[in-house]
C-alpha positions in Angstrom: 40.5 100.3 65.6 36.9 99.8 66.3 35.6 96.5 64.6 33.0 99.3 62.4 35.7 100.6 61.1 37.5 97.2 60.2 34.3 96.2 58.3 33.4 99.5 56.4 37.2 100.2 55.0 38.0 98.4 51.6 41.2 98.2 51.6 43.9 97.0 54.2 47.5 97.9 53.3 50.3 95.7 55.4 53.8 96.7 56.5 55.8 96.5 53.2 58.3 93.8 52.9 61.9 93.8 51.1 62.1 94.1 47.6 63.0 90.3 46.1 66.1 90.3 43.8 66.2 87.9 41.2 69.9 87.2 39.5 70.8 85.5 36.3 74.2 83.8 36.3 73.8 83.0 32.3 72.3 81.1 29.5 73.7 77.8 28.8 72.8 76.6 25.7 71.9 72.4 25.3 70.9 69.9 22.4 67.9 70.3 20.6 66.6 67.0 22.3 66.6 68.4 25.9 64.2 70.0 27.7 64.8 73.6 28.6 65.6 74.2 32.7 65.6 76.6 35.4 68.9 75.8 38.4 68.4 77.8 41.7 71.9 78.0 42.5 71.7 80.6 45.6 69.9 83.2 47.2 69.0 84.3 50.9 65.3 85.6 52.2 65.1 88.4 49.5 67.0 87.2 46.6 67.8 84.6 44.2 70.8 83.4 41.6 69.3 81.4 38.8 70.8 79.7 35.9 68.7 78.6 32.5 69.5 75.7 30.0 67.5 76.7 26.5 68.0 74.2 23.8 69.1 75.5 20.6 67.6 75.5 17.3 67.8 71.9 15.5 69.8 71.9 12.5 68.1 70.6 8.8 70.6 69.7 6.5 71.3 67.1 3.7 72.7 63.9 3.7 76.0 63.9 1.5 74.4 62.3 -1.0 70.9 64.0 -0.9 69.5 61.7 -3.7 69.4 58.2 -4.0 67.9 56.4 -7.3 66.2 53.3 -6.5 64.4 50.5 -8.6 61.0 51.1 -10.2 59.7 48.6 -7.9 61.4 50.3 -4.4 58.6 52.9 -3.3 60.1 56.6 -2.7 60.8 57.3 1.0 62.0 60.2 3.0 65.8 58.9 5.6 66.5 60.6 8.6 70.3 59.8 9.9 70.6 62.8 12.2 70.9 63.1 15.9 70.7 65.0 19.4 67.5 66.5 17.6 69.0 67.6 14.5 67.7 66.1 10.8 69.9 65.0 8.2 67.6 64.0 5.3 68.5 61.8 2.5 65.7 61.0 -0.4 65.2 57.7 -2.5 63.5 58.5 -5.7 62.7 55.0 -7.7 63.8 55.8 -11.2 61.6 54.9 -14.2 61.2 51.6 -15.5 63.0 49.9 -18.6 61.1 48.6 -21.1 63.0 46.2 -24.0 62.5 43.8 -26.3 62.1 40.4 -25.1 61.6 37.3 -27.1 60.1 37.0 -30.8 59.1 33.4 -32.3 57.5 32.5 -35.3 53.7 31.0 -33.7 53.6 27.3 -34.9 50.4 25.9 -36.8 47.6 26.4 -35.6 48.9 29.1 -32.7 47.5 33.0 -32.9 50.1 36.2 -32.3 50.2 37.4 -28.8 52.3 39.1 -27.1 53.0 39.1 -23.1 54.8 40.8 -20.6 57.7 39.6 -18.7 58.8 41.6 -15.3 62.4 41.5 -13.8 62.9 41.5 -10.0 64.2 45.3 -10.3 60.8 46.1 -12.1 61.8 46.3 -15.7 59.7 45.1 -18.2 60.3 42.8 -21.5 57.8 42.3 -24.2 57.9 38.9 -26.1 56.5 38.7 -29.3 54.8 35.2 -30.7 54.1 36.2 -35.1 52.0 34.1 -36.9 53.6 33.3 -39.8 52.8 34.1 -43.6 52.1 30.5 -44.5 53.4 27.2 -43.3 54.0 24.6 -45.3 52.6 21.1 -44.5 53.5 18.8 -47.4 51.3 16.4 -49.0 47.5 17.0 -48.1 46.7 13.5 -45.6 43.4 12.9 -44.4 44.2 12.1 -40.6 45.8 15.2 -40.3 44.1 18.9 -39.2 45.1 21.8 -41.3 45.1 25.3 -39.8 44.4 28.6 -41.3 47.9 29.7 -43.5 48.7 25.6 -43.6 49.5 24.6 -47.3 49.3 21.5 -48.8 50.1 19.7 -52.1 47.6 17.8 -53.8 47.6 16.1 -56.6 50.4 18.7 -58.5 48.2 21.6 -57.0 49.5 23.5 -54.3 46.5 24.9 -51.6 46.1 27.1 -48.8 44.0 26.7 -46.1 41.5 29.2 -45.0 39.3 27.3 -42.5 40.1 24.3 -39.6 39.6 21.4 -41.4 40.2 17.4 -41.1 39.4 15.0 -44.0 37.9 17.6 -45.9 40.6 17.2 -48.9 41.4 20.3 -51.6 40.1 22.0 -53.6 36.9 22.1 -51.6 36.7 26.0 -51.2 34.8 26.1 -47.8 38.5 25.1 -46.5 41.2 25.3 -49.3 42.0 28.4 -51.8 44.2 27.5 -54.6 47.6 28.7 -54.3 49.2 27.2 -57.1 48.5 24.2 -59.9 50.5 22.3 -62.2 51.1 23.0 -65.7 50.7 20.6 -68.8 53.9 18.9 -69.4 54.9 17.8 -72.7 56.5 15.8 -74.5 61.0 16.3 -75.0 63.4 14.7 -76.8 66.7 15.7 -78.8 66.9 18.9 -80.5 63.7 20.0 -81.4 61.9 16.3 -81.4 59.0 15.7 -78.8 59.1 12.4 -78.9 59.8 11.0 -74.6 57.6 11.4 -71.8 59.0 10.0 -68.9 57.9 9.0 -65.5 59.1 7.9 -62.1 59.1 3.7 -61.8 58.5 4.4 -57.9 55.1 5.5 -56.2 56.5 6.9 -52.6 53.1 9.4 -51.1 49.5 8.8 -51.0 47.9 10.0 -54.0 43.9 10.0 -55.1 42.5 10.0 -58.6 39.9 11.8 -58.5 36.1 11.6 -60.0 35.8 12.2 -64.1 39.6 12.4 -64.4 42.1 9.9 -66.0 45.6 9.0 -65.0 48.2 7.7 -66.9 51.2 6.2 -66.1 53.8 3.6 -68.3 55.8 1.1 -67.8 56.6 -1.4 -64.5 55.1 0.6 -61.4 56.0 -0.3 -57.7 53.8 1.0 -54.9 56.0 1.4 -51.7 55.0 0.3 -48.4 52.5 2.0 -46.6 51.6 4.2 -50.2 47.7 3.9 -51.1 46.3 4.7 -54.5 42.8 6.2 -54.2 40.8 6.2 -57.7 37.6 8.2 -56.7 33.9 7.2 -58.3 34.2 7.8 -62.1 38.1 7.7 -61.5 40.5 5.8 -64.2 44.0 5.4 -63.9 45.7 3.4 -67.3 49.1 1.7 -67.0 50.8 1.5 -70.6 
């Protein structure tokens, strides 16, 4: 063929070869977690014998006990126990908290209510309660000692309550005290209907304070007891008989 004739043809066709044959021996299938393969396992110039390894689906499935409650304070998570590519899942769900009643005191004098918070390790809570009391009763009114709002106090046959801090500031000044109860008259008793006796004790045992414009009267021998003092206020009079 002239070399013209080469250059101007467009296409060149070549001496057919034999047709290739391609055989498949089978399909065996593997675990999820390998990789899909092709064996050659024979052939000659114009064929071939091929065998394939496809992985099969994986498998999702449940754990036997699909659900497991945890503490509040465990966060929720998602398990996975299975293998050779397949999932088993298994779910921990924190369940809700508990909340109880703690502790409840009575708040001592001088302490406000409040109430706090107590947690356990498994995340349950407790709520302790401090009350203030209605009133607390303090005894005879001494002037060393600080009184607190609901504190009550005797003084001089009157009962008080107080209703501001207060230190040496004694009853019935209202800026701190509110009367909560006072003493009656007393009179006179005897047999039957006579009225003849009054009678008092032969013993001072507390502090006591006669106060400005007022007079006290007591009879007969009267002992002071150690550590008691008698106050009479300015203007004061106190009369033994």
């Amino acid at each position: 063929m002239l070399l013209s004739n080469v250059l101007s043809a467009s296409t060149f066709r070549g001496t057919p070869g034999l047709t290739g044959i391609i055989t498949v021996t089978g399909v065996t299938p593997v675990a999820t977690n390998v990789a899909p393969s092709i064996t050659q396992i024979g052939g000659g110039t114009s064929s071939t014998t091929m065998s394939f390894n496809l992985p099969v689906a994986p498998a999702v499935s449940l754990n036997a006990t699909p659900v497991v409650v945890v503490n509040p304070n465990v966060s929720p998570s998602l398990a996975n126990s299975g293998t050779n590519g397949n999932s088993v899942f298994q779910f921990s769900i924190p369940r809700a908290p508990v909340v109880s009643l703690g502790t409840v005191t009575l708040a001592a004098s001088g302490q406000e209510g409040n109430v706090t918070s107590t947690t356990s390790g498994a995340g349950d809570v407790a709520f302790n309660f401090v009350v203030p009391p209605g009133i607390v009763w303090r005894s005879t009114w001494l002037a060393g000692t600080t009184y607190y709002v609901r504190d009550a106090v005797q003084y001089l046959g009157s009962a008080y309550v107080c209703i501001a801090i207060s230190t040496g500031n004694a009853p019935p000044n209202a800026t701190y005290w509110s009367l909560l109860a006072t003493s009656g008259a007393v009179g006179a008793s005897g047999g039957g209907a006579d009225a003849i006796f009054w009678e008092n004790d032969k013993t001072i045992t507390t502090n006591y304070t006669v106060t400005a414009t007022t007079n006290a009267v007591s009879s007969g021998t009267i002992t002071i007891a150690d550590g008691v003092t008698i106050t009479i206020a300015d203007g004061g009079e106190w009369s033994i008989v």
